[in-house]
C-alpha positions in Angstrom: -4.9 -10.8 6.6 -6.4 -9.4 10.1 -3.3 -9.9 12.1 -1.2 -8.8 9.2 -2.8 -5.8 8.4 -3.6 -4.9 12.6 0.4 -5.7 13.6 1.7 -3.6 10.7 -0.5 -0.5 11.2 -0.2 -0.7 15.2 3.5 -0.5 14.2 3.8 1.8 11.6 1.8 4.4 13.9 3.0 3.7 17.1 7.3 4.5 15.7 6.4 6.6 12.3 3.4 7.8 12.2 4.3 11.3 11.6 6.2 10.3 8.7 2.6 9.4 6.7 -0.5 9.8 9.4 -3.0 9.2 6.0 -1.3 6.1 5.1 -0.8 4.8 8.4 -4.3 5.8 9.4 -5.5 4.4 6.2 -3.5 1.0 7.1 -5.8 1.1 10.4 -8.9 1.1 9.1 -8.5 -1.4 6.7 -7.5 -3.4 9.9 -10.5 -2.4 12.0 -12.2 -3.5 8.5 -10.5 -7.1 8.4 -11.0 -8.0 11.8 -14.4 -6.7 11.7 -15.2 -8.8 8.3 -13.8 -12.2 10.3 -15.4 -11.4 13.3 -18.9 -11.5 11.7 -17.8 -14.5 9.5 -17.1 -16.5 12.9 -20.4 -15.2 14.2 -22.6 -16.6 11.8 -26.3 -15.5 10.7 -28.0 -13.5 8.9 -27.0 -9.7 10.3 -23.8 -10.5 10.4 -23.8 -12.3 6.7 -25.1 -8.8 5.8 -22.4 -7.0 7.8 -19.5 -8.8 6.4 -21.2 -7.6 3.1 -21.5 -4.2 3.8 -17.7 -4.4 4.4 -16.8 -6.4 2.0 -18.2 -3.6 -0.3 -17.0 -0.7 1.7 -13.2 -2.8 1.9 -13.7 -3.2 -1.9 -14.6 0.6 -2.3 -12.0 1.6 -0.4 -9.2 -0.3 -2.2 -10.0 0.8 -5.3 -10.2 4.8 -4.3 -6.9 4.6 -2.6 -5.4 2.4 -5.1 -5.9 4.5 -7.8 -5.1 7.4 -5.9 -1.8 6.4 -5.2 -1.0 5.4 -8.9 -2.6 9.3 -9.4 -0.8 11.2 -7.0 2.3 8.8 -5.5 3.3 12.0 -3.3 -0.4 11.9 -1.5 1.6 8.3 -0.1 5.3 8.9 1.1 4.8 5.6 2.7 2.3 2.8 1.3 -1.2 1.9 2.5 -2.2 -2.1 2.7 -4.7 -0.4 -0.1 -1.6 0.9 -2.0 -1.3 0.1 -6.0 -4.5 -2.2 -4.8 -2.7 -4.2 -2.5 0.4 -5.1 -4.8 2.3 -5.1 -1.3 0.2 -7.7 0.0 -0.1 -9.9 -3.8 -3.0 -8.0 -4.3 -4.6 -10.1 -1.9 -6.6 -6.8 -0.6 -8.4 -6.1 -4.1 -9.4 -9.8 -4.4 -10.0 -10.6 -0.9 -13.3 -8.7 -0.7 -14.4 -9.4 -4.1 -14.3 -13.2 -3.0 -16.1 -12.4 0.2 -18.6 -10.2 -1.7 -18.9 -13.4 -4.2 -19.3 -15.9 -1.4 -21.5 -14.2 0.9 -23.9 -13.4 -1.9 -24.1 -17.3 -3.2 -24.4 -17.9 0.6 -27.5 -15.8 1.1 -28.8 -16.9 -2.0 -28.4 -20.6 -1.0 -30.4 -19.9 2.4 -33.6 -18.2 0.3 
């Protein structure tokens, strides 16, 4: 989901950004948040356990406000987000990926107390 969501941002903004900068820009963070998520998973511990939960929740969060927002005002999104009609462009992977994590990572923590 990282490199998906990094390589279609990077080129949505580098040849149209000015078409959509909030969905494009919108496509980035939830990028920075992917990589972010797996680069704490790899890491291991106990900071970065909570990390990838913090984002998890914010990744959650954020999927939900644009999702709905989109489905609210479609003219707010000429182009669509990877948060878009939560995530139906990516089989709504992006709604259920951090709900997983968020899932996992709590049984995890809860496993090492």
């Amino acid at each position: 989901m990282s490199v998906g969501a990094v390589s279609r941002s990077a080129y949505q903004i580098a040849t149209e950004f000015d078409h959509a900068p909030l969905a494009y820009s919108l496509s980035a963070v939830a990028a920075a948040v992917y990589a972010f998520i797996t680069y704490t998973l790899v890491r291991g511990g106990e900071a970065a356990r909570r990390a990838a939960l913090v984002c998890c929740a914010a990744e959650l969060a954020g999927v939900l406000t644009v999702g709905t927002w989109a489905l609210a005002d479609p003219s707010a999104f000429p182009d669509s987000t990877v948060w878009s009609d939560y995530g139906r462009g990516y089989l709504f992977i992006p709604v259920l990926l951090p709900v997983t994590g968020i899932l996992w990572l709590r049984k995890r923590g809860a496993a090492r107390a």
